[in-house]
N, CA and C atoms of all chains as a GROMACS GRO file, in nm:
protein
  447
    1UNK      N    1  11.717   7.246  12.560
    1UNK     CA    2  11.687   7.346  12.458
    1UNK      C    3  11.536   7.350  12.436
    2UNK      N    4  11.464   7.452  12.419
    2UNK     CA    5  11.331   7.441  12.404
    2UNK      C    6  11.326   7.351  12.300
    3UNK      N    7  11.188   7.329  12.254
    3UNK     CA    8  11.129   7.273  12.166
    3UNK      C    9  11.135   7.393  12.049
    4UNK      N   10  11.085   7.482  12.034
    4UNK     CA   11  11.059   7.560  11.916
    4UNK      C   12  11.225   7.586  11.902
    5UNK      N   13  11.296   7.594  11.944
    5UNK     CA   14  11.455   7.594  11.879
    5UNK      C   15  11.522   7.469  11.817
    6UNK      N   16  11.460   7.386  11.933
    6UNK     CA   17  11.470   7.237  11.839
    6UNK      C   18  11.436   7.249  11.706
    7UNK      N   19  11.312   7.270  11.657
    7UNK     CA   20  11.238   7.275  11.548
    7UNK      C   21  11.309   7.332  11.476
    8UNK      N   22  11.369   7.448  11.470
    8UNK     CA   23  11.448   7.536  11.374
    8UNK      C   24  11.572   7.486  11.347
    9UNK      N   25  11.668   7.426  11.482
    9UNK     CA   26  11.779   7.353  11.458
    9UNK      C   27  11.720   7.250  11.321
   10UNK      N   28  11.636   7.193  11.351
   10UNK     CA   29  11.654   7.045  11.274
   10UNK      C   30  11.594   7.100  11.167
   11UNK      N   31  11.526   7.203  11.119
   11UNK     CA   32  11.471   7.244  10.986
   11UNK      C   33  11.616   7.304  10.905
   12UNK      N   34  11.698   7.385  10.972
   12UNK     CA   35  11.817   7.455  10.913
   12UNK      C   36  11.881   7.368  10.860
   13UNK      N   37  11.908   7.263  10.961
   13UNK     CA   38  12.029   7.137  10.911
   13UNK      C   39  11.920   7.021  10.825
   14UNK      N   40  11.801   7.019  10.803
   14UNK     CA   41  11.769   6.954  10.663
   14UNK      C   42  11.767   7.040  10.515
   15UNK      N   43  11.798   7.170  10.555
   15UNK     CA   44  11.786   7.283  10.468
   15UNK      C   45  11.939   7.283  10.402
   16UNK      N   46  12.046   7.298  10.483
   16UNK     CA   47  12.160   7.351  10.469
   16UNK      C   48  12.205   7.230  10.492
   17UNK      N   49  12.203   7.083  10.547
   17UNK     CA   50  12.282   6.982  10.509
   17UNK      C   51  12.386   7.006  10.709
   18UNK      N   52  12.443   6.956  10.748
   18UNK     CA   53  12.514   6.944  10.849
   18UNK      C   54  12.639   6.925  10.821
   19UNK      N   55  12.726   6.918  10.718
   19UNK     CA   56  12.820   6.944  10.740
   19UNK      C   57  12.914   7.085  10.779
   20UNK      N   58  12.851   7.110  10.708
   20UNK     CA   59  12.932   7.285  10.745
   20UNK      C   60  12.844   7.367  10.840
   21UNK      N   61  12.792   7.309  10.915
   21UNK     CA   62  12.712   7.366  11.013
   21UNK      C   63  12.765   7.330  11.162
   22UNK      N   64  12.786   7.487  11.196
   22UNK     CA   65  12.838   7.444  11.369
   22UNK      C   66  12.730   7.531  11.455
   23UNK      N   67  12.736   7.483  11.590
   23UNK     CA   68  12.630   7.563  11.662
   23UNK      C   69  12.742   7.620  11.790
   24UNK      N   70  12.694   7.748  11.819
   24UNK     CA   71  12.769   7.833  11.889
   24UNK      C   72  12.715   7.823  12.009
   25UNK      N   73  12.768   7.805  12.144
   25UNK     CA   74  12.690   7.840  12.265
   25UNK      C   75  12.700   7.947  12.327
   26UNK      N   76  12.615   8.024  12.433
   26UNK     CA   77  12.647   8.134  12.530
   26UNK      C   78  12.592   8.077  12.679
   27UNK      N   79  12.581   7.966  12.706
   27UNK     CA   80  12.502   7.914  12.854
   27UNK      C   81  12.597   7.948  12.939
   28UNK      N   82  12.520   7.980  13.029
   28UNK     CA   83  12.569   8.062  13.175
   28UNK      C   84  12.586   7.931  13.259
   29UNK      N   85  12.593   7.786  13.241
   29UNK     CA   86  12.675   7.742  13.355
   29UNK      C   87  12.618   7.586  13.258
   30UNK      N   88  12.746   7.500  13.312
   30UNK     CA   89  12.798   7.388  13.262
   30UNK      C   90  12.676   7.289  13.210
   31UNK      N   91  12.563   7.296  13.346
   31UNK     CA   92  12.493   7.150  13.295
   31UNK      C   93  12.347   7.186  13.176
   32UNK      N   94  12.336   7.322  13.160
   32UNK     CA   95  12.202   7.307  13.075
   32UNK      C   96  12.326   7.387  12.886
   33UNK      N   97  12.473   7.388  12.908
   33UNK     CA   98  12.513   7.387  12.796
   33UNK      C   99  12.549   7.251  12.739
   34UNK      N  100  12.574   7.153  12.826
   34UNK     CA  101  12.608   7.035  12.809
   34UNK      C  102  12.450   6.914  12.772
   35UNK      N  103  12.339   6.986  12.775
   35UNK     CA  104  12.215   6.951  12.743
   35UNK      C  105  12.206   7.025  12.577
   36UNK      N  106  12.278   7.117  12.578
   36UNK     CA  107  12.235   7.165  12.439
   36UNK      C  108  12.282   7.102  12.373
   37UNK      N  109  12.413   7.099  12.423
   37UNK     CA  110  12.535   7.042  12.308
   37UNK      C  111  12.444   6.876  12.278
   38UNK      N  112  12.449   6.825  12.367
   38UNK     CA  113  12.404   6.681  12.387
   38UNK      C  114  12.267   6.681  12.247
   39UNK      N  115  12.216   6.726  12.273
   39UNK     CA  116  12.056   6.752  12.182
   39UNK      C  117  12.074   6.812  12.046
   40UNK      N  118  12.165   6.899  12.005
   40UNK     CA  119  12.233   6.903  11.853
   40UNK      C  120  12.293   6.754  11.806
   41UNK      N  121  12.381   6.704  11.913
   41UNK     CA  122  12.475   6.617  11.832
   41UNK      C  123  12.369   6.464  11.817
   42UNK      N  124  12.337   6.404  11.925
   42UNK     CA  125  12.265   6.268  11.956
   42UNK      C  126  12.135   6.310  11.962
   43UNK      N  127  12.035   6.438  12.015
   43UNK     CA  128  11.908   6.389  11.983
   43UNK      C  129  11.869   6.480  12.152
   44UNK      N  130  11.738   6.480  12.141
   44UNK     CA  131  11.688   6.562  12.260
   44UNK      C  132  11.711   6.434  12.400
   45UNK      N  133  11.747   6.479  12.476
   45UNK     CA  134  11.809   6.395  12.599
   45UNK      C  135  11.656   6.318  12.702
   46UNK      N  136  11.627   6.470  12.631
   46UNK     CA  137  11.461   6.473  12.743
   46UNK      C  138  11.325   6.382  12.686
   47UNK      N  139  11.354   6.340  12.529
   47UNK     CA  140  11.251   6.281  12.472
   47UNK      C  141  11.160   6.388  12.472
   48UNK      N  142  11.125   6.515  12.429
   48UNK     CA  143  10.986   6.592  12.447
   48UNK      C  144  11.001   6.647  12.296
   49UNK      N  145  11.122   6.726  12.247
   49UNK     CA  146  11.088   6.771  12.125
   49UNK      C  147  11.118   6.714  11.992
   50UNK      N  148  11.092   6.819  11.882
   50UNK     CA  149  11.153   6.748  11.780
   50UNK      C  150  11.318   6.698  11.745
   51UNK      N  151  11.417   6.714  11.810
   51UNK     CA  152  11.494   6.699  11.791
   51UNK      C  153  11.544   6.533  11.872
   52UNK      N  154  11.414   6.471  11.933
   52UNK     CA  155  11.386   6.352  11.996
   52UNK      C  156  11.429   6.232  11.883
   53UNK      N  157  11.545   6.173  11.927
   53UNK     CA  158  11.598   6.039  11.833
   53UNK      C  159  11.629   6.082  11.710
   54UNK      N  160  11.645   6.237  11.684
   54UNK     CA  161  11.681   6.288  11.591
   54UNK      C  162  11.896   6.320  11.583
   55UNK      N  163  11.983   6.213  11.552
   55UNK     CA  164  12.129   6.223  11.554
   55UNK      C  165  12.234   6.311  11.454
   56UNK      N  166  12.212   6.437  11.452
   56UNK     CA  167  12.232   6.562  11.376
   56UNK      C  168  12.410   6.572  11.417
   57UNK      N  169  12.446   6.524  11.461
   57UNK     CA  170  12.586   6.484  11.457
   57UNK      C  171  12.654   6.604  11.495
   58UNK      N  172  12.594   6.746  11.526
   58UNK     CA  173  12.681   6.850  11.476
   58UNK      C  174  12.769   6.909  11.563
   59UNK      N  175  12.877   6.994  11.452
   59UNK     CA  176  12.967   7.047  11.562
   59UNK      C  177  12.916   7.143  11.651
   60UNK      N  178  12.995   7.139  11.775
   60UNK     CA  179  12.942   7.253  11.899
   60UNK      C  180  13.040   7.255  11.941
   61UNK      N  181  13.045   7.412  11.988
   61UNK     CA  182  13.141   7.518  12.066
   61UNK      C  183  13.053   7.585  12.167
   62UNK      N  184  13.100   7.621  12.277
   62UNK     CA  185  13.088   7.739  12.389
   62UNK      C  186  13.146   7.831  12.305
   63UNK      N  187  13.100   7.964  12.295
   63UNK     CA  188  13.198   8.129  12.274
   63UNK      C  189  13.328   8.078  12.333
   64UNK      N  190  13.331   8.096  12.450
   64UNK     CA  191  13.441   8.086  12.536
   64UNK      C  192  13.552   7.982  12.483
   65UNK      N  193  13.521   7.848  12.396
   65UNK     CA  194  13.589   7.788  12.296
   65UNK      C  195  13.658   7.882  12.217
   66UNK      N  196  13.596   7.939  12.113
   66UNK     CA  197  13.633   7.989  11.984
   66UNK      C  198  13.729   8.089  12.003
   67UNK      N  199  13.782   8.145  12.166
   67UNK     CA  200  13.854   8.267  12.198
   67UNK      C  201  13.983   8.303  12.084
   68UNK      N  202  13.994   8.190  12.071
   68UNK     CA  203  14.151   8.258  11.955
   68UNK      C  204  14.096   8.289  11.860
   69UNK      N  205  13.941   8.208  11.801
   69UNK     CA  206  13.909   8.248  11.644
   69UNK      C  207  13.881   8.413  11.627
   70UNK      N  208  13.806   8.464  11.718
   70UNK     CA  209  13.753   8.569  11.718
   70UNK      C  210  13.824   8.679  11.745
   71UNK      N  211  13.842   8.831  11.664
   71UNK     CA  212  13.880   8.927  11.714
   71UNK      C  213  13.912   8.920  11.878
   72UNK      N  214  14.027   8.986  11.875
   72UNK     CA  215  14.052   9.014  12.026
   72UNK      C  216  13.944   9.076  12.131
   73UNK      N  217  13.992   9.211  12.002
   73UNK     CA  218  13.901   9.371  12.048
   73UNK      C  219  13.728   9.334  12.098
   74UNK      N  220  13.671   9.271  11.996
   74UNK     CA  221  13.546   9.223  11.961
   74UNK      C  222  13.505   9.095  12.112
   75UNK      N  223  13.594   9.049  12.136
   75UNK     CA  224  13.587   8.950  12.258
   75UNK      C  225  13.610   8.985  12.322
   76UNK      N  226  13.667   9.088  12.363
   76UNK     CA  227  13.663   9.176  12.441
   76UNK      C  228  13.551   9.266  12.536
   77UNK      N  229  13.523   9.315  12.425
   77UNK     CA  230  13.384   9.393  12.449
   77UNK      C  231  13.269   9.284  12.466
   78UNK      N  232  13.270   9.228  12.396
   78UNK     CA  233  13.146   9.151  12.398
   78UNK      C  234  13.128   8.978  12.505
   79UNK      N  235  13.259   8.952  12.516
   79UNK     CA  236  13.240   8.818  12.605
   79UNK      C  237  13.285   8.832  12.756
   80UNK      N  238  13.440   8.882  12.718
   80UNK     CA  239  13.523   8.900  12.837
   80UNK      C  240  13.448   8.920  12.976
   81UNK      N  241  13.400   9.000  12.969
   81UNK     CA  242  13.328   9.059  13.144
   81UNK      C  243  13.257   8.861  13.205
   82UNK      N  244  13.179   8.813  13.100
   82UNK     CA  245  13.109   8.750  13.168
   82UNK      C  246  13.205   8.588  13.204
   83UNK      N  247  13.352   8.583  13.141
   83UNK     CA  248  13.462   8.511  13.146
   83UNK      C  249  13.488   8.503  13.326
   84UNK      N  250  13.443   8.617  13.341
   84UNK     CA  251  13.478   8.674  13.532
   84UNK      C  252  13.401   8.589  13.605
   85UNK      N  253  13.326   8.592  13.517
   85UNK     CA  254  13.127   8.524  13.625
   85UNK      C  255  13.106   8.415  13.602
   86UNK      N  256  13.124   8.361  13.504
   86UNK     CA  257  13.079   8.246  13.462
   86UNK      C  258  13.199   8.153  13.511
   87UNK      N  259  13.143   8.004  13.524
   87UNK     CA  260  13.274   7.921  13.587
   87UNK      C  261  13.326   7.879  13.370
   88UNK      N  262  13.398   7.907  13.324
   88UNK     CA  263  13.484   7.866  13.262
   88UNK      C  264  13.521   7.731  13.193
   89UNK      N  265  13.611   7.692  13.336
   89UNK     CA  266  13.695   7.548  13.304
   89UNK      C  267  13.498   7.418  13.276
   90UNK      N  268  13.418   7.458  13.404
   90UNK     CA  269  13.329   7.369  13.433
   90UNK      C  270  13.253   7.351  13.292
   91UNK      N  271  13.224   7.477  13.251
   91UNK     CA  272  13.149   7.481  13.083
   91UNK      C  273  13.219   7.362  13.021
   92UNK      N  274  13.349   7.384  12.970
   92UNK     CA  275  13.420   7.367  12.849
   92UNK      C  276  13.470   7.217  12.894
   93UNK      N  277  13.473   7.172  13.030
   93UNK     CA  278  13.500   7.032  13.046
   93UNK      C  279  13.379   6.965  13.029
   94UNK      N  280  13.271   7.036  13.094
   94UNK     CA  281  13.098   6.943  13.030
   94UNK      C  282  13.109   6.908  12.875
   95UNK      N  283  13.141   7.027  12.799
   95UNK     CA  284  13.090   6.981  12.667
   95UNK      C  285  13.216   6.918  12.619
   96UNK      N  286  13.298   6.884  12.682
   96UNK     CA  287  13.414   6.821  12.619
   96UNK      C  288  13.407   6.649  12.642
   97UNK      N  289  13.358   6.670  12.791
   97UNK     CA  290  13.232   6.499  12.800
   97UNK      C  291  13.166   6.475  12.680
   98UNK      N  292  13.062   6.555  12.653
   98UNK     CA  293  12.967   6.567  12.581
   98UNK      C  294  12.997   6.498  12.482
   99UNK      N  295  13.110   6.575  12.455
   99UNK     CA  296  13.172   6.488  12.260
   99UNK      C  297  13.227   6.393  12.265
  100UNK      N  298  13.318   6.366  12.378
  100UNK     CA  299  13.356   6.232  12.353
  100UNK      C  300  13.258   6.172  12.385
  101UNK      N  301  13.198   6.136  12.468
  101UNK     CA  302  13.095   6.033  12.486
  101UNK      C  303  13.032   6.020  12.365
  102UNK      N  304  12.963   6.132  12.294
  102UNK     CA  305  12.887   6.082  12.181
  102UNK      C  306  12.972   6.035  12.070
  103UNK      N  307  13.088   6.120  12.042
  103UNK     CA  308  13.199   6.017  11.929
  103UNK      C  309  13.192   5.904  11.969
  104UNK      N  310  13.255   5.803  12.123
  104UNK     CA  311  13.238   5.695  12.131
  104UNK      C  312  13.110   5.603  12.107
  105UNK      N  313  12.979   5.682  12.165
  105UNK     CA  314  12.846   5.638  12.050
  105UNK      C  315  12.849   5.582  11.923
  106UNK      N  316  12.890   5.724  11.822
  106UNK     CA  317  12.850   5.700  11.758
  106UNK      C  318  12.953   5.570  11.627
  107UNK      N  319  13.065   5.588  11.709
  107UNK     CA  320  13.173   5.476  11.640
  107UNK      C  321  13.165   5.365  11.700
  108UNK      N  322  13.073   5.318  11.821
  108UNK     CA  323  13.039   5.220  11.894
  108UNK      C  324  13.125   5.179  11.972
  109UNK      N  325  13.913   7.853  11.185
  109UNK     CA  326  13.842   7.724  11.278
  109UNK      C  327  13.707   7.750  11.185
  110UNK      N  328  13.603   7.912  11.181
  110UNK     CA  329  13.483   7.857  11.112
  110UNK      C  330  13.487   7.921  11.025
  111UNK      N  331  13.623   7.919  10.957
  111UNK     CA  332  13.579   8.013  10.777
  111UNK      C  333  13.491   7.908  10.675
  112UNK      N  334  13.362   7.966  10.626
  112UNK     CA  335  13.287   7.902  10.542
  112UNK      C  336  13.242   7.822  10.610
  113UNK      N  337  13.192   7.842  10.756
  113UNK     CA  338  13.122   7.752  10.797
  113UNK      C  339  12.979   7.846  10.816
  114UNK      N  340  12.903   7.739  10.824
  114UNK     CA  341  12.700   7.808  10.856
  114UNK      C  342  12.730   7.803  11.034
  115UNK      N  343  12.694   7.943  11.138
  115UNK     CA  344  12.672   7.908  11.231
  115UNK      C  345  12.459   7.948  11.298
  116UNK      N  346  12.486   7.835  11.410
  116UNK     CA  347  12.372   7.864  11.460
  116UNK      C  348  12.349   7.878  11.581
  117UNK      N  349  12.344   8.046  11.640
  117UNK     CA  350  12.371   8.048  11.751
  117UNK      C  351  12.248   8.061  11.851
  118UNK      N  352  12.332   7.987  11.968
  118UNK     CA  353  12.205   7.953  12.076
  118UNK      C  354  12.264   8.050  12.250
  119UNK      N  355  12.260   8.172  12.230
  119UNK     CA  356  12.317   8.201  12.323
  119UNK      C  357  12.166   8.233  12.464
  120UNK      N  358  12.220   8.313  12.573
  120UNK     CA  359  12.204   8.282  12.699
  120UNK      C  360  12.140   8.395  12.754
  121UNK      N  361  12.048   8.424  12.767
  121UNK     CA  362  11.987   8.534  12.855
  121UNK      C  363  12.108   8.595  13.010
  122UNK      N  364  12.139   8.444  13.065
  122UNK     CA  365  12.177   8.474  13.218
  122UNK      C  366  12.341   8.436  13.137
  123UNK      N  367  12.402   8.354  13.061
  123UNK     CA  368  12.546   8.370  12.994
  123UNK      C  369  12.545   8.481  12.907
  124UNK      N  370  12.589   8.440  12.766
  124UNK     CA  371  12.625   8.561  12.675
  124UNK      C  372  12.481   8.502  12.550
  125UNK      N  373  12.464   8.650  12.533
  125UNK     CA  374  12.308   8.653  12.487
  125UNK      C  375  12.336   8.657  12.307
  126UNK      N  376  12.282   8.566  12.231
  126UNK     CA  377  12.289   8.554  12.081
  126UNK      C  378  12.379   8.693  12.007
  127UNK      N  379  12.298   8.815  12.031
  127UNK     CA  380  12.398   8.939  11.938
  127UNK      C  381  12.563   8.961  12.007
  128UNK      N  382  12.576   8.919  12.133
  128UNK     CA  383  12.713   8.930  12.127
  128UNK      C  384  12.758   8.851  12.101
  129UNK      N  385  12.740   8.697  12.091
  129UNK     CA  386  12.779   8.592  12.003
  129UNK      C  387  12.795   8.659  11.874
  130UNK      N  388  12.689   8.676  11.799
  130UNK     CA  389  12.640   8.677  11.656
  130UNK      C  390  12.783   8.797  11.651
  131UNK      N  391  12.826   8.932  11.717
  131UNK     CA  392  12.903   9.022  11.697
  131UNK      C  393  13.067   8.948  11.692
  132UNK      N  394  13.125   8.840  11.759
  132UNK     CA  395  13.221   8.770  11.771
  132UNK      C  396  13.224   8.694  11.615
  133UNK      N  397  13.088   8.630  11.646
  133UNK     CA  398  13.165   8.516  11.503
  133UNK      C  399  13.164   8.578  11.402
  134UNK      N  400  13.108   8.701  11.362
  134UNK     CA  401  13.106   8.759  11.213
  134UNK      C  402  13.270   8.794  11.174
  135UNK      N  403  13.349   8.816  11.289
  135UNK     CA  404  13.468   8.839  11.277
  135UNK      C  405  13.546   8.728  11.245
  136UNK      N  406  13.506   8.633  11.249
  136UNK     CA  407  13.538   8.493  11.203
  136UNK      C  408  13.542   8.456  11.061
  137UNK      N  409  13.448   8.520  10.982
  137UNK     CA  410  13.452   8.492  10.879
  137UNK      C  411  13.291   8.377  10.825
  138UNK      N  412  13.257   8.335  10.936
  138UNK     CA  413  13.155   8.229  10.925
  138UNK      C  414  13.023   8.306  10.864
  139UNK      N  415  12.938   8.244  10.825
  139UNK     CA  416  12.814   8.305  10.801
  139UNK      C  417  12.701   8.258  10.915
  140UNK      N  418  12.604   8.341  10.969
  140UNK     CA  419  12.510   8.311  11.096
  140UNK      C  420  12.380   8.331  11.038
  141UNK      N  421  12.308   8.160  11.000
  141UNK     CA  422  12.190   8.145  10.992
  141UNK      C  423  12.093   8.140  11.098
  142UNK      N  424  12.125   8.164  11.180
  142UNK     CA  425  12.028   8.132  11.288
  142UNK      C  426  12.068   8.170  11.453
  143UNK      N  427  12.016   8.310  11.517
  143UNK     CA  428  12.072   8.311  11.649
  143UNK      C  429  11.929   8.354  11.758
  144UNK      N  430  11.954   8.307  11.829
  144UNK     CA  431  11.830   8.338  11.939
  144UNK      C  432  11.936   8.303  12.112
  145UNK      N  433  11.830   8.381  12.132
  145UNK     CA  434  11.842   8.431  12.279
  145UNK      C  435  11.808   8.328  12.398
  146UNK      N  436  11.833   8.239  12.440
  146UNK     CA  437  11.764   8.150  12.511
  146UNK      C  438  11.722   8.167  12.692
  147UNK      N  439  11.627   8.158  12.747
  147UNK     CA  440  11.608   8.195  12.900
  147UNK      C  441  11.576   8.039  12.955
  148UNK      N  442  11.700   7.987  13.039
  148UNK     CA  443  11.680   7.870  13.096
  148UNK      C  444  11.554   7.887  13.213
  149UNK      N  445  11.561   7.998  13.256
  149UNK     CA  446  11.454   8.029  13.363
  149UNK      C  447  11.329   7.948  13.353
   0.00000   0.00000   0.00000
């Protein structure tokens, strides 16, 4: 995740608190969504920005997660096409690593 | 799943780009503090 998004992530969630805060993804392929996810929940992976050793715990979804939450019609138009292109299963099993590994982190 | 939740979206230049995110979750019910466009490029 860049740095200047870092910055805003971690300003929002000292602003608004992290519990009721989830972060939504749209990454076009498994390993730089599984870097995002990674860098919300445990901290920047890369050591460069602010979100470096920073453990913001938070929830994360792919779009492609939330498919039942969201209007049909609306996911439709707006996600569906790229469901075709994008690998799918590969996304949603990265960030599904992602969390368990860091749950097991963070419960030791 | 995010009624009354704060979202913050990080969508994808080359995946799905923040406003069609941001257009999905409003139907959710969630509120969206924060969405940007990201270019892994």
């Amino acid at each position: 995740m860049d740095l200047e998004n870092q910055r805003r992530v971690k300003e929002i969630a000292e602003k608004l608190g992290t519990e009721n805060l989830v972060v939504v993804l749209g990454g076009a392929e498994a390993e730089a969504s599984g870097l995002a996810a990674e860098t919300v929940i445990s901290g920047d992976p890369a050591y460069a920005g602010p979100l470096t050793g920073v453990q913001l715990g938070l929830e994360v979804y792919h779009i492609f997660e939330l498919k039942s939450s969201v209007d049909a019609k609306v996911y439709e138009e707006q996600v569906s096409m790229m469901e075709l292109v994008l690998d799918v299963d590969a996304i949603i099993a990265e960030l599904n690593k992602i969390r368990s590994s860091a749950a097991a982190a963070i419960t030791g | 799943m995010l009624e009354n939740k704060k979202v913050i979206i990080l969508g994808d230049r080359d995946g799905i780009p923040g406003p069609a995110i941001a257009e999905c979750i409003i139907t959710t019910g969630a509120e969206i503090v924060f969405s940007v466009t990201e270019c892994f490029v």
